[in-house]
PDB file of N, CA, C, O and CB in Angstrom:
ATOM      1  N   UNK A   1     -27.276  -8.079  -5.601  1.00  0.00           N
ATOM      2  CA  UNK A   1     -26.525  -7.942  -4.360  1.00  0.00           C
ATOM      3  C   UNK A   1     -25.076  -7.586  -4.703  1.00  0.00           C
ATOM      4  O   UNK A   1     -24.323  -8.333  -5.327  1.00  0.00           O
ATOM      5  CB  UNK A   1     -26.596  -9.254  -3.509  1.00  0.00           C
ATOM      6  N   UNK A   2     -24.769  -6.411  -4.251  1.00  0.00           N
ATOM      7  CA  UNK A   2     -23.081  -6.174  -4.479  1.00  0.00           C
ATOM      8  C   UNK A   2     -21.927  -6.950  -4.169  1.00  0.00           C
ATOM      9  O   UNK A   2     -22.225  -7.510  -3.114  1.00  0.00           O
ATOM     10  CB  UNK A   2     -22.686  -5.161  -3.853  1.00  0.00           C
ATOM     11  N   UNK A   3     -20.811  -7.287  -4.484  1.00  0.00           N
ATOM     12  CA  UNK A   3     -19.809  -7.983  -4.349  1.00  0.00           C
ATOM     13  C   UNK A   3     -19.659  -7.527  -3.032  1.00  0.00           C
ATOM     14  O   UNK A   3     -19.896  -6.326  -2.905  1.00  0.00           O
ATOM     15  CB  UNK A   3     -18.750  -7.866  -5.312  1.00  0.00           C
ATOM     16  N   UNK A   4     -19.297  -8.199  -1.889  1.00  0.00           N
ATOM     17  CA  UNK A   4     -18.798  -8.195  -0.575  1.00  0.00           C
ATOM     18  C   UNK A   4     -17.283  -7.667  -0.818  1.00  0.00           C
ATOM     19  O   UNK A   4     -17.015  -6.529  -0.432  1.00  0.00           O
ATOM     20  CB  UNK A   4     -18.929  -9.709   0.154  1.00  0.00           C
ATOM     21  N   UNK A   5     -16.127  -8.575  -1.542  1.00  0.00           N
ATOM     22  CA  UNK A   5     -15.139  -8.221  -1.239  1.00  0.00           C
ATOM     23  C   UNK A   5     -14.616  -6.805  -2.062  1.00  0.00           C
ATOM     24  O   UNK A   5     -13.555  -6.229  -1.823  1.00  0.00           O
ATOM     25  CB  UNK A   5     -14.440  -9.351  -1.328  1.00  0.00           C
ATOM     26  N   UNK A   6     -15.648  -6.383  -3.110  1.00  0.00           N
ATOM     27  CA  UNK A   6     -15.027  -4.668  -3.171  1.00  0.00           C
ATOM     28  C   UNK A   6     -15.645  -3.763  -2.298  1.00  0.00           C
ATOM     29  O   UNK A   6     -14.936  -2.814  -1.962  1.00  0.00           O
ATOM     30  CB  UNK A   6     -15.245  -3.889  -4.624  1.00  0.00           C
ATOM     31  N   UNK A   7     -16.761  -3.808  -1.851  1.00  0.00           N
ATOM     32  CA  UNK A   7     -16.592  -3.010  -0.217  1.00  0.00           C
ATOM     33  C   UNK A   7     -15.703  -3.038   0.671  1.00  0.00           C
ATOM     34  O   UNK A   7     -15.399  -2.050   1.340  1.00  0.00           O
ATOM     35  CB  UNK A   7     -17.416  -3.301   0.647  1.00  0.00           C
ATOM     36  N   UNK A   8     -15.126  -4.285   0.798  1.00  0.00           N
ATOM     37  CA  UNK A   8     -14.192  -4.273   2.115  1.00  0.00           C
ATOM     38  C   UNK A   8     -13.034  -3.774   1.915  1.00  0.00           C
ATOM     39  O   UNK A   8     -12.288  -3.730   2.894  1.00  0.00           O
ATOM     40  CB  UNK A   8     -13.903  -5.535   2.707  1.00  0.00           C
ATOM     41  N   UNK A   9     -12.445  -3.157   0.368  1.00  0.00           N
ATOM     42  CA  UNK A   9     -10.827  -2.920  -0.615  1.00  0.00           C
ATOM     43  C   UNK A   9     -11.120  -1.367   0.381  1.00  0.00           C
ATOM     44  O   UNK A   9     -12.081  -0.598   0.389  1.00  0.00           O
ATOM     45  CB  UNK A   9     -10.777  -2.854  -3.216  1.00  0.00           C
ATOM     46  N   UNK A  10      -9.971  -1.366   1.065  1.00  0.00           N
ATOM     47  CA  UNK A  10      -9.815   0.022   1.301  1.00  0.00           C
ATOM     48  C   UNK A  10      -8.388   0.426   1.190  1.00  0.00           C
ATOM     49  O   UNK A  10      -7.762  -0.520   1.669  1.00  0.00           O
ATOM     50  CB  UNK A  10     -10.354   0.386   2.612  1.00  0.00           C
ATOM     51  N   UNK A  11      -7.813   1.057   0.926  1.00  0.00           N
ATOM     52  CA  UNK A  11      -6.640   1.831   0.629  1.00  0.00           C
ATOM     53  C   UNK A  11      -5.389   1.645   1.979  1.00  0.00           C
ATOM     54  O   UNK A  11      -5.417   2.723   2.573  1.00  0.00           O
ATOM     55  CB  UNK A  11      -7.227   3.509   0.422  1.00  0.00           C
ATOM     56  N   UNK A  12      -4.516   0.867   2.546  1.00  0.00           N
ATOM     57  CA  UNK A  12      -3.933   0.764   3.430  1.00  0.00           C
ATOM     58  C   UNK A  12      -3.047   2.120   3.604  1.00  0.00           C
ATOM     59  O   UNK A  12      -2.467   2.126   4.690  1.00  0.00           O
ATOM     60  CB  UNK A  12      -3.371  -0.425   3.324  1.00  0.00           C
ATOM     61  N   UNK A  13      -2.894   2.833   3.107  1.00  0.00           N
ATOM     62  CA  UNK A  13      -2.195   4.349   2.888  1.00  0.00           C
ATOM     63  C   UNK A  13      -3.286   5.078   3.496  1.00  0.00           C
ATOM     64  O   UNK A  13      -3.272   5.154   4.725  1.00  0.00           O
ATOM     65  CB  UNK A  13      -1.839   4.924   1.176  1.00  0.00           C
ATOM     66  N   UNK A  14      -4.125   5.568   2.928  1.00  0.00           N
ATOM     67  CA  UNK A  14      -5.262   7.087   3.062  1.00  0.00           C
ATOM     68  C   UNK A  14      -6.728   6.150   3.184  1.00  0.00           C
ATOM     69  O   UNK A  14      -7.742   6.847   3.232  1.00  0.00           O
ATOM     70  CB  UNK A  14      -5.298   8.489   1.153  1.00  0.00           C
ATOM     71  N   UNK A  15      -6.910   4.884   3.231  1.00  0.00           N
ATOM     72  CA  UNK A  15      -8.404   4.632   3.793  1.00  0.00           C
ATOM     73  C   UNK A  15      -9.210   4.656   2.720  1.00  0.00           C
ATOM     74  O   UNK A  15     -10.102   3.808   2.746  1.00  0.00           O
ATOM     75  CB  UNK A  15      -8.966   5.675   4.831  1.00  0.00           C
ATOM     76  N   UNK A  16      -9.160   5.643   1.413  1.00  0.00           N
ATOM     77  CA  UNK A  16     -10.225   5.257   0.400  1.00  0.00           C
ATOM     78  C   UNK A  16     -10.526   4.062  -0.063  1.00  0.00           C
ATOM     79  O   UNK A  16      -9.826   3.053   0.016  1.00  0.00           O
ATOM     80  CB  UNK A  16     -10.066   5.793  -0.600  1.00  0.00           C
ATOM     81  N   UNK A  17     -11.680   4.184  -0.597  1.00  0.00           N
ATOM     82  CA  UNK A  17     -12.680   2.914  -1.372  1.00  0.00           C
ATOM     83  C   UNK A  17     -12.637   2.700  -2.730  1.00  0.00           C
ATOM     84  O   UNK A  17     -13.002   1.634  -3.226  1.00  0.00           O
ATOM     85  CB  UNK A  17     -14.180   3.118  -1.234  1.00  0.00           C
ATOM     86  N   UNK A  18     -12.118   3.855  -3.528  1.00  0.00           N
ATOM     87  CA  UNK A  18     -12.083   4.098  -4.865  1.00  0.00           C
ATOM     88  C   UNK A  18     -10.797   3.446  -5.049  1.00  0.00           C
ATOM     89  O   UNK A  18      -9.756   3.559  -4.401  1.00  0.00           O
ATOM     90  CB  UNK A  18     -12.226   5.588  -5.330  1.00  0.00           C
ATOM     91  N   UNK A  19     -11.171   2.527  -6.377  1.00  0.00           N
ATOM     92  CA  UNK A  19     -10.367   2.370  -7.408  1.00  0.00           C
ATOM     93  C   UNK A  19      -8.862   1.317  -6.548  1.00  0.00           C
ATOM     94  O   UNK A  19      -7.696   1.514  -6.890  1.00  0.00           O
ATOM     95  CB  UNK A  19     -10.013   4.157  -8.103  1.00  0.00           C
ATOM     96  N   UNK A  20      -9.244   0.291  -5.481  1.00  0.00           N
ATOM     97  CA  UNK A  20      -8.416  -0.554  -4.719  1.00  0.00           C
ATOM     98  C   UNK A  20      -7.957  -1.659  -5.288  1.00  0.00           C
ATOM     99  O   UNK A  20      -8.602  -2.641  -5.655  1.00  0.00           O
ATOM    100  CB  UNK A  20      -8.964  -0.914  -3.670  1.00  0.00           C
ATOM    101  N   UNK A  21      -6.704  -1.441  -5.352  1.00  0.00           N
ATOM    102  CA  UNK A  21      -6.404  -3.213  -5.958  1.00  0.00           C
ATOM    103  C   UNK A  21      -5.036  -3.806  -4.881  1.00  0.00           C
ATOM    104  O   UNK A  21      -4.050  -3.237  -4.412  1.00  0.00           O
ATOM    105  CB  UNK A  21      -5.652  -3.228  -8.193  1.00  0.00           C
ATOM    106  N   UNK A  22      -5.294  -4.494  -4.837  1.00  0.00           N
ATOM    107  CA  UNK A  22      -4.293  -5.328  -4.143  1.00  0.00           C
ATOM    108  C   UNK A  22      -3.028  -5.260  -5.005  1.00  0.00           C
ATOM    109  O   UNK A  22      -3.020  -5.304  -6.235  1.00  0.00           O
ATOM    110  CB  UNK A  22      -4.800  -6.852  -3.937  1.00  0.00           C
ATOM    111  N   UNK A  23      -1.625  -5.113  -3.953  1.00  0.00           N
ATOM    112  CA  UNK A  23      -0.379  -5.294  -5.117  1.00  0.00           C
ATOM    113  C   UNK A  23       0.186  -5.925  -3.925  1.00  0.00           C
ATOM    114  O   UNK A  23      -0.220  -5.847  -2.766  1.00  0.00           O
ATOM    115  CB  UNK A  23       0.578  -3.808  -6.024  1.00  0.00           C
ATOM    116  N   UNK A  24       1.471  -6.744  -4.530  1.00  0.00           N
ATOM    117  CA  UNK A  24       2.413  -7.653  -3.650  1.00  0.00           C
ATOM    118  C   UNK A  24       3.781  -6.935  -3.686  1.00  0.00           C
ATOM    119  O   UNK A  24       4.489  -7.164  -4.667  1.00  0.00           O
ATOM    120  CB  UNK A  24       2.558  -9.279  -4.251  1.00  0.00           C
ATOM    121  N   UNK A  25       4.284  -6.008  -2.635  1.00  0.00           N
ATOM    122  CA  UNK A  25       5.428  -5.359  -2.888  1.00  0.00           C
ATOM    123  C   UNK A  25       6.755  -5.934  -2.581  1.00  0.00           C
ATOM    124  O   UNK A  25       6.597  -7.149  -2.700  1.00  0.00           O
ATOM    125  CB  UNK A  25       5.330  -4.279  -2.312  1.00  0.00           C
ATOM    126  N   UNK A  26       7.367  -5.814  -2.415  1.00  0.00           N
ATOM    127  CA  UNK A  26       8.927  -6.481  -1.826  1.00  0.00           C
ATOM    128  C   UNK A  26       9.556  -4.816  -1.734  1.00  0.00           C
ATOM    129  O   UNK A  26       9.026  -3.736  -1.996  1.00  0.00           O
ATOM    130  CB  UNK A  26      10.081  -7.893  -3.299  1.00  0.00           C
ATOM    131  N   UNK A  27      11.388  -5.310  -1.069  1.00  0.00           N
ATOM    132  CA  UNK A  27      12.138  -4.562  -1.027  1.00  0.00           C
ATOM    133  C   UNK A  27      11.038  -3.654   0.099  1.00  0.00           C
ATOM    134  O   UNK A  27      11.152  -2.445  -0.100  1.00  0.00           O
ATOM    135  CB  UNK A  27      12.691  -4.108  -2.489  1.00  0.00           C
ATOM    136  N   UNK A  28      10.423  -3.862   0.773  1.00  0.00           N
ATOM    137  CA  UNK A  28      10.081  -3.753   2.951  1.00  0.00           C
ATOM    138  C   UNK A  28      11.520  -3.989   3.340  1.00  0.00           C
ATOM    139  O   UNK A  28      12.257  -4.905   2.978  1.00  0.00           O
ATOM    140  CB  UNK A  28       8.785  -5.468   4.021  1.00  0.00           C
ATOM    141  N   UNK A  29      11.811  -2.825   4.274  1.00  0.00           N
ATOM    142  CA  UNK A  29      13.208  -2.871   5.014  1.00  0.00           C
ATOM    143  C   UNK A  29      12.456  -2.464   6.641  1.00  0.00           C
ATOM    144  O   UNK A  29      11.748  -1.560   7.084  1.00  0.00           O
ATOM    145  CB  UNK A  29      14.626  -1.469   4.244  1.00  0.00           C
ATOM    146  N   UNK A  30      13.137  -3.804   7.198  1.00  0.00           N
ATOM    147  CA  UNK A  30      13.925  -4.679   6.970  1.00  0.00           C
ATOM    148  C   UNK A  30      14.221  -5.628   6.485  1.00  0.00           C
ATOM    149  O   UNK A  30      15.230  -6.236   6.840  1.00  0.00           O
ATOM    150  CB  UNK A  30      14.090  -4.848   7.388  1.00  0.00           C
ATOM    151  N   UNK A  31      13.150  -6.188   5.183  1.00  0.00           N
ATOM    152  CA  UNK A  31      13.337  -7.791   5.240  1.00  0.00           C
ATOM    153  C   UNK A  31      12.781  -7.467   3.486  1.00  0.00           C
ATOM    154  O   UNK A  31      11.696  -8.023   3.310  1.00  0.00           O
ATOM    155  CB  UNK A  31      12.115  -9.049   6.705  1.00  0.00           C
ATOM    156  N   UNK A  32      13.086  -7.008   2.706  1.00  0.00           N
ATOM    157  CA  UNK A  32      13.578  -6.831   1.484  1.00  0.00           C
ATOM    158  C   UNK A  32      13.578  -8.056   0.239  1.00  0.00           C
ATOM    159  O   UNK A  32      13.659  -7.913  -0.981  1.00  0.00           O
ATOM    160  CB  UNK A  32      14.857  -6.424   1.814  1.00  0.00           C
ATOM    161  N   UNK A  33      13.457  -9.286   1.058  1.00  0.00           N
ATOM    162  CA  UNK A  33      13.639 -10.442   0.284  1.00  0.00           C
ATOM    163  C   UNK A  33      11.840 -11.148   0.307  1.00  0.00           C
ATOM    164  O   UNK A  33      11.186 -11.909  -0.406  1.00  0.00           O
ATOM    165  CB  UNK A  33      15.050 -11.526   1.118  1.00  0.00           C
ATOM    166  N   UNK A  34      11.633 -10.420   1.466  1.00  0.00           N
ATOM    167  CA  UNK A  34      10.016 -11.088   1.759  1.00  0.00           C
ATOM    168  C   UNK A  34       8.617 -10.346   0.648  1.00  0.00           C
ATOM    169  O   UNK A  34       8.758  -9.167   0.322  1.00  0.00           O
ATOM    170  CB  UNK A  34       9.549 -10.585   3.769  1.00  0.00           C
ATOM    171  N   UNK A  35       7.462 -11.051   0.192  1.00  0.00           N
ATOM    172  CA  UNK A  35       6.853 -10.691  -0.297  1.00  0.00           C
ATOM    173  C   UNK A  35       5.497  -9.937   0.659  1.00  0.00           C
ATOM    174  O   UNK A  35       5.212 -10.687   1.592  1.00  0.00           O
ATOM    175  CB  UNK A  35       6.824 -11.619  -1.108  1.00  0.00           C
ATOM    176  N   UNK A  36       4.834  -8.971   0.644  1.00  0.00           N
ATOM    177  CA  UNK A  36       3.752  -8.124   1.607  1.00  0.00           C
ATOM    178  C   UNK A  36       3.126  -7.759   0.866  1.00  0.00           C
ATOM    179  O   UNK A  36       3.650  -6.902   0.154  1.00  0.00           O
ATOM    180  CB  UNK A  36       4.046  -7.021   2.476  1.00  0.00           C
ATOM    181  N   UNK A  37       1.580  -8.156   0.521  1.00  0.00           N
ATOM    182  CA  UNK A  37       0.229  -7.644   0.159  1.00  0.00           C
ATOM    183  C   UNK A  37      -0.411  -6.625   0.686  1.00  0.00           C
ATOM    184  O   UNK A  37      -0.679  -6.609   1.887  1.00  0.00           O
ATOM    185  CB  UNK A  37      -0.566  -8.455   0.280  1.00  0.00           C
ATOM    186  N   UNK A  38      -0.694  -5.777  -0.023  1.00  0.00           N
ATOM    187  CA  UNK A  38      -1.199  -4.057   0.431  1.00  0.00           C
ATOM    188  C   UNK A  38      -1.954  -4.118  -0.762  1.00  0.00           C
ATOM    189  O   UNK A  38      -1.782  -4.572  -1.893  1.00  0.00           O
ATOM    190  CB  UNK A  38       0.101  -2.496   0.559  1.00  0.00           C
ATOM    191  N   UNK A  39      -3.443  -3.114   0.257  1.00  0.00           N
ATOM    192  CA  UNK A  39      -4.107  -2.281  -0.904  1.00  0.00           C
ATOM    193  C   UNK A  39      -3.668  -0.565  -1.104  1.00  0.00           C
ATOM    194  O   UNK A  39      -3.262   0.384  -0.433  1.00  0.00           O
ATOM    195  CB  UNK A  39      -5.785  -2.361  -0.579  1.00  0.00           C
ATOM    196  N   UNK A  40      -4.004  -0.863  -2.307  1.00  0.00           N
ATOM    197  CA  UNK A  40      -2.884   0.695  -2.602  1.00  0.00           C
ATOM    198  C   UNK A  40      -4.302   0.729  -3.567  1.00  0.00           C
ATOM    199  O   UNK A  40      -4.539  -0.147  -4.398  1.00  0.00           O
ATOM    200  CB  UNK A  40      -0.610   0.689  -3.559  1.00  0.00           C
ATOM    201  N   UNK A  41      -5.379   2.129  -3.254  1.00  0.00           N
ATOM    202  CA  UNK A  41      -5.910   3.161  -4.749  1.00  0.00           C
ATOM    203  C   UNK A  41      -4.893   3.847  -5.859  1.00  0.00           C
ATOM    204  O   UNK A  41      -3.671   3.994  -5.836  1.00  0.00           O
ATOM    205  CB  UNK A  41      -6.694   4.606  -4.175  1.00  0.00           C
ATOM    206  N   UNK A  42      -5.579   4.095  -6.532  1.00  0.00           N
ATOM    207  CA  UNK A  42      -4.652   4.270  -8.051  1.00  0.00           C
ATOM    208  C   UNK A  42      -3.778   5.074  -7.618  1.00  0.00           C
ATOM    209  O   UNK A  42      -2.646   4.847  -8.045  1.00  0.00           O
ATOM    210  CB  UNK A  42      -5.353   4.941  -9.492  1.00  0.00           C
ATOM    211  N   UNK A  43      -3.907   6.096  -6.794  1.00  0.00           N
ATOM    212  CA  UNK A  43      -2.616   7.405  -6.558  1.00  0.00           C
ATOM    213  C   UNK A  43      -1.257   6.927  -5.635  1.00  0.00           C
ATOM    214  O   UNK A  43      -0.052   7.135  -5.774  1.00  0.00           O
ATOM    215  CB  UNK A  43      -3.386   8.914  -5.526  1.00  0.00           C
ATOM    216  N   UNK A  44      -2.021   6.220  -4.676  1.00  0.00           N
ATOM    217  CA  UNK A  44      -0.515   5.382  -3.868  1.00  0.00           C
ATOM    218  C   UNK A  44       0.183   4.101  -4.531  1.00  0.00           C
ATOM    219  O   UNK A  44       1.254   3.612  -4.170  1.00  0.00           O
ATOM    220  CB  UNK A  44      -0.964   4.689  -2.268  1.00  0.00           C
ATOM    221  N   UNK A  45      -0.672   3.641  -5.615  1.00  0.00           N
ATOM    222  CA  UNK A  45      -0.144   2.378  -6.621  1.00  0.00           C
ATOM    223  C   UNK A  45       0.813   3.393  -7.229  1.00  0.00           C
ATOM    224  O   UNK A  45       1.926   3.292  -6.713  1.00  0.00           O
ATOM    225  CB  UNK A  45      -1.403   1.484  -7.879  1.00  0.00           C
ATOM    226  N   UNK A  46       0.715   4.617  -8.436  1.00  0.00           N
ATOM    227  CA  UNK A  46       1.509   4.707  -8.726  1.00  0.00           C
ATOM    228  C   UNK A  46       2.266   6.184  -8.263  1.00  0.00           C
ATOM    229  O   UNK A  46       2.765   6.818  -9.193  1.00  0.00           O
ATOM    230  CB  UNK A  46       1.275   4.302  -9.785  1.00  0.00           C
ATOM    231  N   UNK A  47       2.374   6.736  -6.959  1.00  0.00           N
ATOM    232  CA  UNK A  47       3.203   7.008  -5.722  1.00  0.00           C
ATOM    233  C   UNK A  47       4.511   5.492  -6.010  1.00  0.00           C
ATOM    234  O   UNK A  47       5.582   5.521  -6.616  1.00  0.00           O
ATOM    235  CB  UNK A  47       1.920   6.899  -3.923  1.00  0.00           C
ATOM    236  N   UNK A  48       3.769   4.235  -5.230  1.00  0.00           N
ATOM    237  CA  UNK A  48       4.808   3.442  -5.022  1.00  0.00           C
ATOM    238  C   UNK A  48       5.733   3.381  -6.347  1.00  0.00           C
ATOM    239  O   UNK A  48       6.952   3.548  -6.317  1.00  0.00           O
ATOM    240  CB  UNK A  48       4.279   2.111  -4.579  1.00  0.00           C
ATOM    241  N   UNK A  49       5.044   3.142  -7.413  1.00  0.00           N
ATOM    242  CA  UNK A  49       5.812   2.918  -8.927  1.00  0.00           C
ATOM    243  C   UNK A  49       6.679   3.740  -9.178  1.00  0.00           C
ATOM    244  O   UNK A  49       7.516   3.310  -9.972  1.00  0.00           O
ATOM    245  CB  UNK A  49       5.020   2.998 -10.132  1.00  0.00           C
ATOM    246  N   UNK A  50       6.847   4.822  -8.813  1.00  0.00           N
ATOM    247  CA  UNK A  50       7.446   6.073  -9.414  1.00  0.00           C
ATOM    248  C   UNK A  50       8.776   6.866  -8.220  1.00  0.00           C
ATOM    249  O   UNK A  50       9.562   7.802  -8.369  1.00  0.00           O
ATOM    250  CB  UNK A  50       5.919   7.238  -9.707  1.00  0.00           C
ATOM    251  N   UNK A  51       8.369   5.542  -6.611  1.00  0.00           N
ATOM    252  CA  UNK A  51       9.190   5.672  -5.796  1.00  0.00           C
ATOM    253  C   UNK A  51       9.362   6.770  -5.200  1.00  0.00           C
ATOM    254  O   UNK A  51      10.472   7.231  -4.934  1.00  0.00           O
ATOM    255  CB  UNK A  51      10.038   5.356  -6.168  1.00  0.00           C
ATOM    256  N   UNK A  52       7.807   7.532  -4.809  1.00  0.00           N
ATOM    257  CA  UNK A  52       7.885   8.279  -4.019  1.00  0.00           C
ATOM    258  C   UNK A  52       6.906   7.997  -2.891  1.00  0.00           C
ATOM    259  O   UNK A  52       6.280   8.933  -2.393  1.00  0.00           O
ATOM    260  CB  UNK A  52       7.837   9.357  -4.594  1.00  0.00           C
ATOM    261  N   UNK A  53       6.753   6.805  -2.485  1.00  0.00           N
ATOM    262  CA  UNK A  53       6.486   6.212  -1.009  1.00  0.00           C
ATOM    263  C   UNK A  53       7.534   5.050  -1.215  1.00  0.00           C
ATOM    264  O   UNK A  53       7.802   4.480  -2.273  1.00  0.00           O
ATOM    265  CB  UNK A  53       4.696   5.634  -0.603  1.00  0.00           C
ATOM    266  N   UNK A  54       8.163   4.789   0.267  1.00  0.00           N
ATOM    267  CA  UNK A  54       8.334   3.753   0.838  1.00  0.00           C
ATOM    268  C   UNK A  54       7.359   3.385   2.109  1.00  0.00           C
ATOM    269  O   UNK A  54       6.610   4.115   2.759  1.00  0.00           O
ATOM    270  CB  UNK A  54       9.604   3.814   1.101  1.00  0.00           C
ATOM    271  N   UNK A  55       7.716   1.647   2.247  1.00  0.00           N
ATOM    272  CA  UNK A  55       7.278   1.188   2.284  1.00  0.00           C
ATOM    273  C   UNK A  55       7.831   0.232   3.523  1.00  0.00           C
ATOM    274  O   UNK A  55       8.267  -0.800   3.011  1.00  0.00           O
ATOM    275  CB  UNK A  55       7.042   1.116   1.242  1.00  0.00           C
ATOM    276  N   UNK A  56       7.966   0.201   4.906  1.00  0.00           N
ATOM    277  CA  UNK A  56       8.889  -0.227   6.128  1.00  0.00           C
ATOM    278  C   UNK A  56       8.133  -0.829   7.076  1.00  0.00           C
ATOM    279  O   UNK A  56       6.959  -0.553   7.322  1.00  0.00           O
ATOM    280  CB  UNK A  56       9.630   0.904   6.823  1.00  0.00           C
ATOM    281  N   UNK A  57       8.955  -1.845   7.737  1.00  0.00           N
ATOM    282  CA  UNK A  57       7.893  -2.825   9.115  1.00  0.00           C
ATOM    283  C   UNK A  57       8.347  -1.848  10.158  1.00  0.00           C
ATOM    284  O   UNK A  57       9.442  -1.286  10.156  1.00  0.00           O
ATOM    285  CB  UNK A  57       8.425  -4.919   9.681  1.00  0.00           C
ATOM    286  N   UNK A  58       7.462  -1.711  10.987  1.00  0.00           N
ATOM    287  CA  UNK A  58       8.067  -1.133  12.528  1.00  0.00           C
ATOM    288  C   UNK A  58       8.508  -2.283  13.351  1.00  0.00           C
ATOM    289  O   UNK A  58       8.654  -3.416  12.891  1.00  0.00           O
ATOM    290  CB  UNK A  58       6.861  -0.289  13.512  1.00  0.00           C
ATOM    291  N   UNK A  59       8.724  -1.937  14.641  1.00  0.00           N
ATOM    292  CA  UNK A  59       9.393  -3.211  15.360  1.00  0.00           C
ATOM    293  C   UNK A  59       8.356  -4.224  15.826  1.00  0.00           C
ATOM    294  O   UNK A  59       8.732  -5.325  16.229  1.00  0.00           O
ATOM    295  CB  UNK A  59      10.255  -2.772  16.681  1.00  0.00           C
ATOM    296  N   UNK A  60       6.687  -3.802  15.777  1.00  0.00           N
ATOM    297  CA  UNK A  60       5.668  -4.440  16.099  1.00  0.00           C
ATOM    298  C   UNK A  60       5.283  -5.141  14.541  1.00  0.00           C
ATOM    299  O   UNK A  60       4.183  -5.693  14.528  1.00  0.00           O
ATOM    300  CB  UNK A  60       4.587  -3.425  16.852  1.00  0.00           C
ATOM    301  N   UNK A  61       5.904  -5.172  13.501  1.00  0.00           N
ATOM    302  CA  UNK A  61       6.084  -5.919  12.317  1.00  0.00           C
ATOM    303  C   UNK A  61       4.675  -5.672  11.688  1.00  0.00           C
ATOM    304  O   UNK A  61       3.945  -6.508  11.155  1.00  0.00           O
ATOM    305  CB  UNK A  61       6.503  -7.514  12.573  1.00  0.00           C
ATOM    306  N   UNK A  62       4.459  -4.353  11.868  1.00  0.00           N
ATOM    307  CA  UNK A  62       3.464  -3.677  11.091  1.00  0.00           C
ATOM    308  C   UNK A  62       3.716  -2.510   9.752  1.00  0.00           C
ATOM    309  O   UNK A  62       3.965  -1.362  10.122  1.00  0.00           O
ATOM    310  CB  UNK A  62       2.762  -3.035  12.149  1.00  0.00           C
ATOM    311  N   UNK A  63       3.674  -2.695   8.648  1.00  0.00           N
ATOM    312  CA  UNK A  63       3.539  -2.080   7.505  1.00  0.00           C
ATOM    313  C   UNK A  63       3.741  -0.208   8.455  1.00  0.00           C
ATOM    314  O   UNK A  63       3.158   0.323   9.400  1.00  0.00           O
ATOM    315  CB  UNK A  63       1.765  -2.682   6.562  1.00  0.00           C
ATOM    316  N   UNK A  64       4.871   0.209   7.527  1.00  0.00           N
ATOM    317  CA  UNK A  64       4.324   1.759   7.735  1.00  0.00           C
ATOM    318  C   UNK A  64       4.825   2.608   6.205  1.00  0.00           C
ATOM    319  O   UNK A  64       5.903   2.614   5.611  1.00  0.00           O
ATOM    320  CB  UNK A  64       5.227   2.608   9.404  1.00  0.00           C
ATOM    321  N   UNK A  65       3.349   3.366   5.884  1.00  0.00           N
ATOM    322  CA  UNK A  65       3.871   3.896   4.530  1.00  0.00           C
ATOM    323  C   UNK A  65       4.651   5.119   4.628  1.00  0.00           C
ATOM    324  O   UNK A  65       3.704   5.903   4.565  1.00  0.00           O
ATOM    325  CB  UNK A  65       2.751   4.180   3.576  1.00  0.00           C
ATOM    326  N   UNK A  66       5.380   5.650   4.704  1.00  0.00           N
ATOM    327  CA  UNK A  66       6.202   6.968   3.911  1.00  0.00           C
ATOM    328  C   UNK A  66       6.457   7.577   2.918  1.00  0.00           C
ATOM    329  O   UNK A  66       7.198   7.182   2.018  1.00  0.00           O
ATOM    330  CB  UNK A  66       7.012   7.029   3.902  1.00  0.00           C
ATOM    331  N   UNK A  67       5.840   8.673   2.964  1.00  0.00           N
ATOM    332  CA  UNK A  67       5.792   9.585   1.523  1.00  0.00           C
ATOM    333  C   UNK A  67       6.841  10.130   1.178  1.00  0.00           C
ATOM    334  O   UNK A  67       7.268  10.912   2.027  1.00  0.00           O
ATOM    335  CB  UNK A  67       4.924  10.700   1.463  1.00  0.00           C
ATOM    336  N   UNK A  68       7.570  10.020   0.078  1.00  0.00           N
ATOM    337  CA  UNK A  68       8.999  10.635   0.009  1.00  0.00           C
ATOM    338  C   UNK A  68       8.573  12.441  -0.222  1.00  0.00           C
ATOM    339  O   UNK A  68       9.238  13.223   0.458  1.00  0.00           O
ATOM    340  CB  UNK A  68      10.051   9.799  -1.563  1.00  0.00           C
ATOM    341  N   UNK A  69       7.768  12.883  -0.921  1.00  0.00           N
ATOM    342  CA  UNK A  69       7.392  14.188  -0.879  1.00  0.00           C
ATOM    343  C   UNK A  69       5.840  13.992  -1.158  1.00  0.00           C
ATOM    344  O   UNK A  69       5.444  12.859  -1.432  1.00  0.00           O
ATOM    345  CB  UNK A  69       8.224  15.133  -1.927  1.00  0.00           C
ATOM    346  N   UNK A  70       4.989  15.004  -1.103  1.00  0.00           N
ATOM    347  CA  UNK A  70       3.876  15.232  -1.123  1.00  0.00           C
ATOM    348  C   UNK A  70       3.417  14.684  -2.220  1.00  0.00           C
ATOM    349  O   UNK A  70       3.927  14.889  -3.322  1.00  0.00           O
ATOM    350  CB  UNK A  70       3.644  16.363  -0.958  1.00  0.00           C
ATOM    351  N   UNK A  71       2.152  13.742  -1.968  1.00  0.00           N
ATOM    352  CA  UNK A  71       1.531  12.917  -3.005  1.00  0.00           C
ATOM    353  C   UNK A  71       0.163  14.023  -3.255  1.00  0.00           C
ATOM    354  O   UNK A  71      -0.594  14.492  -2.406  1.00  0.00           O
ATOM    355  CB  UNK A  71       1.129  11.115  -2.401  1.00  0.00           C
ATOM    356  N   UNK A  72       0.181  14.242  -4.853  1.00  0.00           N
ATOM    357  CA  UNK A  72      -1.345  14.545  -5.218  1.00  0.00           C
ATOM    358  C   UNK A  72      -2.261  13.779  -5.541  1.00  0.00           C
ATOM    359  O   UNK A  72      -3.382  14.225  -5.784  1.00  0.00           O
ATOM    360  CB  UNK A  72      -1.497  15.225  -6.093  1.00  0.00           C
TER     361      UNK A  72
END
């Protein structure tokens, strides 16, 4: 029987299934000091690393990702 919780890893960026790991980001603006769990696949993990997504709450204090330029 397959693991339940790697079916459910989907990519909070683009929705894929491949290759999901959970990371704990900080530096979210507005609140920069707080810690936020996201699944990020390998290309938006290291997108974020390399600081070409951010990463912002809207006013409904929901996660929104932003691509600083086009991710491959």
């Amino acid at each position: 029987m397959p693991n339940q919780d790697a079916l459910d890893k989907t990519c909070s960026v683009c929705g894929s299934k491949e290759s999901v790991e959970i990371e704990t980001v900080t530096n979210v603006m507005p609140a920069p000091e707080e810690m936020f769990p996201v699944l990020l696949c390998r290309k938006h993990k290291k997108a974020l690393q390399e600081k070409f997504l951010d990463i912002t709450l809207d006013k409904a204090g929901r996660l929104c990702f932003v691509p600083k330029k086009k991710i491959v």
